[in-house]
VEXDO-833760 format. One record per residue (C-alpha): x, y, z. Coordinates in steps of 0.05 Angstrom, whole numbers, padded with zeros to 5 digits, always signed. Each point is the difference from the previous one (the first is absolute). Layout:
N
XYZ ...
//
This chain:
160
+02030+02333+01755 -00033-00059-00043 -00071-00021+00000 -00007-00073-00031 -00075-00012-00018 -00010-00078-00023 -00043-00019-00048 -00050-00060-00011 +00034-00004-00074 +00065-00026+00035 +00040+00066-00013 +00025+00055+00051 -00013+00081-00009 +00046+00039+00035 -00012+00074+00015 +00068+00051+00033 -00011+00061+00039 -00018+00029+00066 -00046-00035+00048 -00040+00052-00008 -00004-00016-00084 -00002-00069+00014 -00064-00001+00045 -00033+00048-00048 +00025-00047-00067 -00027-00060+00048 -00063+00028+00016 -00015+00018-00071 +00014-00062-00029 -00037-00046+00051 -00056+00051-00019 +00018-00010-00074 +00019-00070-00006 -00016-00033+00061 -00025-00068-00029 +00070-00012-00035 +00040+00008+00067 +00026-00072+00027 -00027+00002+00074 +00036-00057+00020 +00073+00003-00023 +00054-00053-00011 +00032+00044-00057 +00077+00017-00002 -00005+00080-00003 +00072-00007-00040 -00022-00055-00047 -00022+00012-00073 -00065+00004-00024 -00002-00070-00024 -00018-00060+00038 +00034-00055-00039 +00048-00040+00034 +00063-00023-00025 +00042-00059+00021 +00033+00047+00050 -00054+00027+00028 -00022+00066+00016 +00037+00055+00040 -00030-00019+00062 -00005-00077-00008 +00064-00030-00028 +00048-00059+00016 +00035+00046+00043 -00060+00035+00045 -00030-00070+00007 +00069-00027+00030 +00005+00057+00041 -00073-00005+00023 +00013-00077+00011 +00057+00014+00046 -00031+00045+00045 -00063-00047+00009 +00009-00049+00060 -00042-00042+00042 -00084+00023-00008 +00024+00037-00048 +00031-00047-00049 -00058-00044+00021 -00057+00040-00028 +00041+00015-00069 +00014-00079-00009 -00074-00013+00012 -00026+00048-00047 +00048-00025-00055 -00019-00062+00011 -00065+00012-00019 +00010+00037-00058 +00005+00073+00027 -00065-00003+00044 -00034-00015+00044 -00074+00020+00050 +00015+00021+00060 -00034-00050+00020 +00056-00053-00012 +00055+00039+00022 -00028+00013+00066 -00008-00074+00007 +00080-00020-00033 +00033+00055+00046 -00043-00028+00061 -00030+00078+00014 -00025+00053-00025 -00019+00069+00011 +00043+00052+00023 +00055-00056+00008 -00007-00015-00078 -00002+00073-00014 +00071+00015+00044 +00030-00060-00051 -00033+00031-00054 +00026+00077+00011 +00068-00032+00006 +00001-00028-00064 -00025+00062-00027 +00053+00048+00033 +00054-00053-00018 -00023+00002-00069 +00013+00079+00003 +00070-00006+00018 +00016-00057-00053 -00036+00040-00051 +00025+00074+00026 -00075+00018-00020 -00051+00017+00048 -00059-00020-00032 +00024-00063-00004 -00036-00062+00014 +00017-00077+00001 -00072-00017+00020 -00060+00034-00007 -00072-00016+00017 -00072+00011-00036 -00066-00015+00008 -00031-00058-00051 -00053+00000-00031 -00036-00042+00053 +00016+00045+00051 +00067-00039+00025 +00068+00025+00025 +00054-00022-00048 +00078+00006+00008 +00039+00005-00063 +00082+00009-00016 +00004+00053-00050 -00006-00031-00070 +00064+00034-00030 +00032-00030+00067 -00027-00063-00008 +00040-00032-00054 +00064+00013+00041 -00027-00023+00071 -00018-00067-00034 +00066-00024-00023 +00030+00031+00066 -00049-00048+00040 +00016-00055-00043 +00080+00013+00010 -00005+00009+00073 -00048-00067+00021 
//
């Protein structure tokens, strides 16, 4: 078995063993080092440790795992990417509840679909088109994954 722990730094430790080993190494190092682990991930557990982005992309976001993600988006979907895009890669909650004409746990469904499409395009399970956070005035904003970004603008430009 592999453990992958991300880290705030952008890079990936991974740990091999036993489950057994691997909760022990886990509970050690949270105990150890718990301020450096990422809580929230969007980090390729196969990517290197560095976070620069050629004109290819990364291992998860390239020309071809954006095509393929584009494909498989359709209807609400498609809908929510183009928005986003649109606007630059984000956007509150706020908005997008009001361009998709609902929100809620109807957004959400849309919103898990883009996610486990993203998965399949990607053949990475921690993968994730868009993502939310918490600003620093206590909104809800929606944002495409920046190293996505750049490939989900010119596919929105070719496809209007």
């Amino acid at each position: 078995m592999k453990l992958y722990v991300p880290l705030t730094d952008g890079t990936t430790l991974t740990f091999e063993g036993d489950h057994d080993e691997l909760v022990s190494v886990a509970e050690r190092f949270v105990e150890k080092h718990g301020d450096m682990v990422a809580v929230r991930s969007n980090i390729n557990v196969e990517a290197t440790p560095s976070r620069n982005v050629n004109q290819r992309g990364t291992r998860r976001w390239n020309e071809q795992t954006t095509q393929r993600l584009w494909k498989l988006l359709y209807g609400e979907q498609a809908k929510v990417v183009r928005f986003l895009v649109e606007r630059g890669g984000k956007a509150e909650y706020k908005e997008l509840g009001k361009h998709m004409g609902y929100d809620a746990q109807h957004l959400s469904g849309v919103l898990s679909a883009i996610t486990r499409n993203a998965q399949t395009a990607t053949g990475d399970r921690l993968s994730r088109l868009v993502d939310w956070r918490i600003t620093d005035d206590h909104r809800r904003e929606y944002s495409i994954d920046a190293e996505a970004m750049p490939f989900f603008s010119q596919l929105v430009v070719q496809t209007s």
